[in-house]
C-alpha positions in Angstrom: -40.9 188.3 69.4 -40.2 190.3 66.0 -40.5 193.6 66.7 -41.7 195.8 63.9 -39.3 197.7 61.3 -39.4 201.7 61.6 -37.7 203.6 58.6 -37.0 207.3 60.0 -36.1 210.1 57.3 -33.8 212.5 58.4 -34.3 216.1 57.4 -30.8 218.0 58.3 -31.4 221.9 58.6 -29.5 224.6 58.2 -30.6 228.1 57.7 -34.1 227.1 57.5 -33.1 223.9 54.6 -32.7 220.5 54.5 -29.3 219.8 53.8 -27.1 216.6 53.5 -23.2 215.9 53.0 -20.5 213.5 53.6 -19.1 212.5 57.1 -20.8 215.7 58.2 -19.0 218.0 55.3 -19.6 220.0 52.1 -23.1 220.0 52.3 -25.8 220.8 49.7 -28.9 221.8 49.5 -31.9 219.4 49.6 -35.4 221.2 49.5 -37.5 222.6 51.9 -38.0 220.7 54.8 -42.1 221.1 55.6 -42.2 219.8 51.9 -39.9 217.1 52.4 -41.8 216.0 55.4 -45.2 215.8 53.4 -43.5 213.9 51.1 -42.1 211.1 53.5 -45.1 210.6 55.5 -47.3 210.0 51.8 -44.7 207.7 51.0 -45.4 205.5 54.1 -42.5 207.1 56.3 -43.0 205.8 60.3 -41.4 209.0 61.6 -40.0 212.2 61.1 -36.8 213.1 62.8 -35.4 217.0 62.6 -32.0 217.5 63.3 -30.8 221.4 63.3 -27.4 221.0 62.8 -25.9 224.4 62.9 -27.7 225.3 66.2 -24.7 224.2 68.7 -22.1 225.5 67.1 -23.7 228.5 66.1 -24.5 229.0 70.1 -28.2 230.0 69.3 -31.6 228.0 69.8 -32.9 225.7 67.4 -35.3 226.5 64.7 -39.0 225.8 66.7 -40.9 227.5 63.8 -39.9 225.1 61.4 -40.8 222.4 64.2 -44.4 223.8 64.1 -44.6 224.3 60.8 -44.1 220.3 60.4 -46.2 219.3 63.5 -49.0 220.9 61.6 -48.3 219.6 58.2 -48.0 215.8 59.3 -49.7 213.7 61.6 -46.4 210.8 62.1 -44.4 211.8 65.1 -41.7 214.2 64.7 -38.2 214.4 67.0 -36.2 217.5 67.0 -32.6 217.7 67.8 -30.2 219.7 67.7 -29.5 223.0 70.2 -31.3 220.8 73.1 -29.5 222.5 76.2 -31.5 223.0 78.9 -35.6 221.7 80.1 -36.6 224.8 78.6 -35.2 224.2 75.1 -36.8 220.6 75.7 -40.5 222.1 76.7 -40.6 224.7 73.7 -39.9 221.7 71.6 -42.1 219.7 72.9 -44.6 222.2 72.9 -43.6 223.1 68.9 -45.4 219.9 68.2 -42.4 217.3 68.8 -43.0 213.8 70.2 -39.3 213.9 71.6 -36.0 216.0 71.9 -32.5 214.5 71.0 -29.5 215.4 73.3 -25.9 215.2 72.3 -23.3 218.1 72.7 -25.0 219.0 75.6 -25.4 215.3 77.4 -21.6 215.0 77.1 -21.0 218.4 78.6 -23.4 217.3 81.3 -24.9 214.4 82.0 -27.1 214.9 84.4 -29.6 216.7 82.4 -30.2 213.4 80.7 -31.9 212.7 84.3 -33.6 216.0 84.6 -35.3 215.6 81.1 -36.6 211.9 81.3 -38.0 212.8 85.0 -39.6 215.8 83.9 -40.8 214.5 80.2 -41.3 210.7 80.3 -37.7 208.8 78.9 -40.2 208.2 75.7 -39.5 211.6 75.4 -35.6 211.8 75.1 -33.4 210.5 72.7 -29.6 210.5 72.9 -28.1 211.1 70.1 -24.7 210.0 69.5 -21.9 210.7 67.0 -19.5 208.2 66.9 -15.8 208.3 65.2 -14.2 204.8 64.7 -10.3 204.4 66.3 -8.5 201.7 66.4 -9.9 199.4 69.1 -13.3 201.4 69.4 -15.8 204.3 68.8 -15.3 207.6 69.7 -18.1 209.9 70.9 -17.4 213.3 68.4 -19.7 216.4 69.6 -20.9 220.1 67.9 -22.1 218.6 64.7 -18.6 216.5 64.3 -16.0 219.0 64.8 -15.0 218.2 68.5 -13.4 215.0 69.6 -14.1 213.5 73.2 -12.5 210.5 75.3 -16.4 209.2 75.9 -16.5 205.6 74.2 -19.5 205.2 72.1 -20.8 201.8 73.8 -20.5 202.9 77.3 -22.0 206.2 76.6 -24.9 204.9 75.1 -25.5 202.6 78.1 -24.7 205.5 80.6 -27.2 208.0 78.9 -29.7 204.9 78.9 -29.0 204.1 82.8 -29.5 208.0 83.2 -32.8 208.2 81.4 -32.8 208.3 77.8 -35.2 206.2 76.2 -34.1 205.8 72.7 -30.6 206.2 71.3 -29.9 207.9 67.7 -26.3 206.6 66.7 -24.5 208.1 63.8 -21.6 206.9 62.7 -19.4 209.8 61.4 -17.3 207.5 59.4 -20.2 206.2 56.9 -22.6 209.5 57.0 -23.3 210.3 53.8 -21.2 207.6 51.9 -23.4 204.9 50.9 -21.1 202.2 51.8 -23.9 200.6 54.4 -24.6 200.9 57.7 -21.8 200.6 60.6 -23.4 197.2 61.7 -20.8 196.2 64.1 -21.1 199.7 66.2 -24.8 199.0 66.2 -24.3 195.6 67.0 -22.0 196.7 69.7 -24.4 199.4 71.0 -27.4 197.7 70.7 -26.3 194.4 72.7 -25.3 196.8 75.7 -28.3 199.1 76.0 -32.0 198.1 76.8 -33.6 200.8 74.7 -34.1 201.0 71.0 -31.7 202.1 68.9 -31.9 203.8 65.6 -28.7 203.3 62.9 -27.5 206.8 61.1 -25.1 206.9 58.4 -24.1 205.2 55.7 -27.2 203.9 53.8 -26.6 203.5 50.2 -29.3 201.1 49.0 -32.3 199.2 49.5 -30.4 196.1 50.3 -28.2 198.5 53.3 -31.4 198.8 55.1 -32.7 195.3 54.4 -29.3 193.9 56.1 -29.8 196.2 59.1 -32.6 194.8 60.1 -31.7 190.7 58.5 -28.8 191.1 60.8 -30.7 192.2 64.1 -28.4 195.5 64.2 -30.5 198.2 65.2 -34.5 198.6 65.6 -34.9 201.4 63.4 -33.2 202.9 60.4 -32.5 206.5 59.9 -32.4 208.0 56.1 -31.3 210.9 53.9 -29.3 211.0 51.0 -31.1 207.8 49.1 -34.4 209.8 50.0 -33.5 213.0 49.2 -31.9 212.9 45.7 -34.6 210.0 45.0 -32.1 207.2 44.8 -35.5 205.3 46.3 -38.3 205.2 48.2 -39.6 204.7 51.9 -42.1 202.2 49.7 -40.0 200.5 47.5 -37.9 200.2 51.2 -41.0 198.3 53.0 -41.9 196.2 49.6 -38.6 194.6 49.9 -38.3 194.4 53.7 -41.4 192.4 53.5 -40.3 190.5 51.0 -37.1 189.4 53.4 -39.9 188.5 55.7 -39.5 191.5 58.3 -42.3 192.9 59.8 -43.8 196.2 58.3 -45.8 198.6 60.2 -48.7 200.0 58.2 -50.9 203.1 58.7 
């Protein structure tokens, strides 16, 4: 059965913006993310996803009021991610107006809460999020916003955290963020044909055509996007036009 396409803008915060760089580097500023999000959901956007990216290596929470201040601006759901440490940071999330929490530095660091979240919340509730740095036989799982290296491969990782609860895996690869050279389609490939949960591809989408292969080659089951958004390169419309015209199924509100 052919399931339907989702495109996902990404709104990357720091200090209360929306930001965007290149493999997770020299970042610039994109606009005001309750604006941003307005802007994506009258464009036809199926979700919203929130990622505070200073907030775990800063050592602080993440930024709820700008949660709520989305939550009541658009009616699409909205994930958060991004300083998710504990079932309290998860709750005042959830309770901020988001539809689910992404996990990453902290799932590495400890598994288990992975478990403690999806029993507690639902698994429709908790994304893993998943950085991944290519070696030379693999994928690397990188942690704190791409500054730390682990020895967790990507693949199994993804299928651990999806054994352990999660119900939805975010995977960025750290390699083709903010390049524009197209998606990472064999680590979604690889990550998708060992998991049983959707996954959404991060990184690397440069075009209209990047997103339309994505899905033409059954690589992921959503797409996740910024820069092309953000600076205007296209549009989540111009997007589903020609995703339709590939014959892939378009949701519709």
């Amino acid at each position: 059965m052919q399931i339907a396409t989702r495109l996902i803008p990404c709104l990357d915060l720091m200090n209360g913006r929306v930001v965007k760089g290149t493999n997770f580097r020299n970042l610039r500023d994109m606009g005001d993310p309750v604006e941003l999000a307005q802007l994506y959901q009258d464009e036809g956007a199926d979700e919203i996803i929130l990622l505070d990216i200073s907030a775990t290596n800063e050592a602080r929470g993440t930024f709820f009021h700008k949660m709520e201040a989305i939550a009541d601006t658009v009616s699409i759901p909205v994930g958060i991610g991004g300083g998710i440490r504990s079932i309290q940071d998860a709750s005042d999330a959830l309770s901020a107006g988001a539809e689910k929490v992404g996990v990453n530095s902290a799932a590495v660091a400890n598994p288990e809460i992975i478990t403690e979240l999806s029993s507690r919340f639902g698994a429709q509730c908790v994304m893993i999020s998943i950085d991944a740095a290519r070696t030379e036989s693999a994928w690397k799982v990188v942690v704190k916003s791409g500054t730390t290296d682990t020895e967790f491969d990507a693949v199994n990782w993804a299928r651990q955290a999806a054994e352990l609860g999660a119900g939805e895996v975010l995977l960025t690869s750290i390699d083709r963020d903010g390049t524009r050279d197209g998606y990472d389609l064999d680590l979604c490939k690889a990550v998708r044909e060992n998991v049983d949960v959707p996954v959404i591809a991060s990184g690397g989408a440069g075009s209209i055509e990047d997103v339309v292969n994505l899905y033409r080659e059954q690589a992921a089951d959503a797409a996740l996007l910024a820069g092309i958004l953000h600076d205007g390169t296209t549009t989540i419309g111009a997007i589903k036009q020609a995703l339709i015209e590939d014959g892939q199924l378009v949701r519709t509100r």
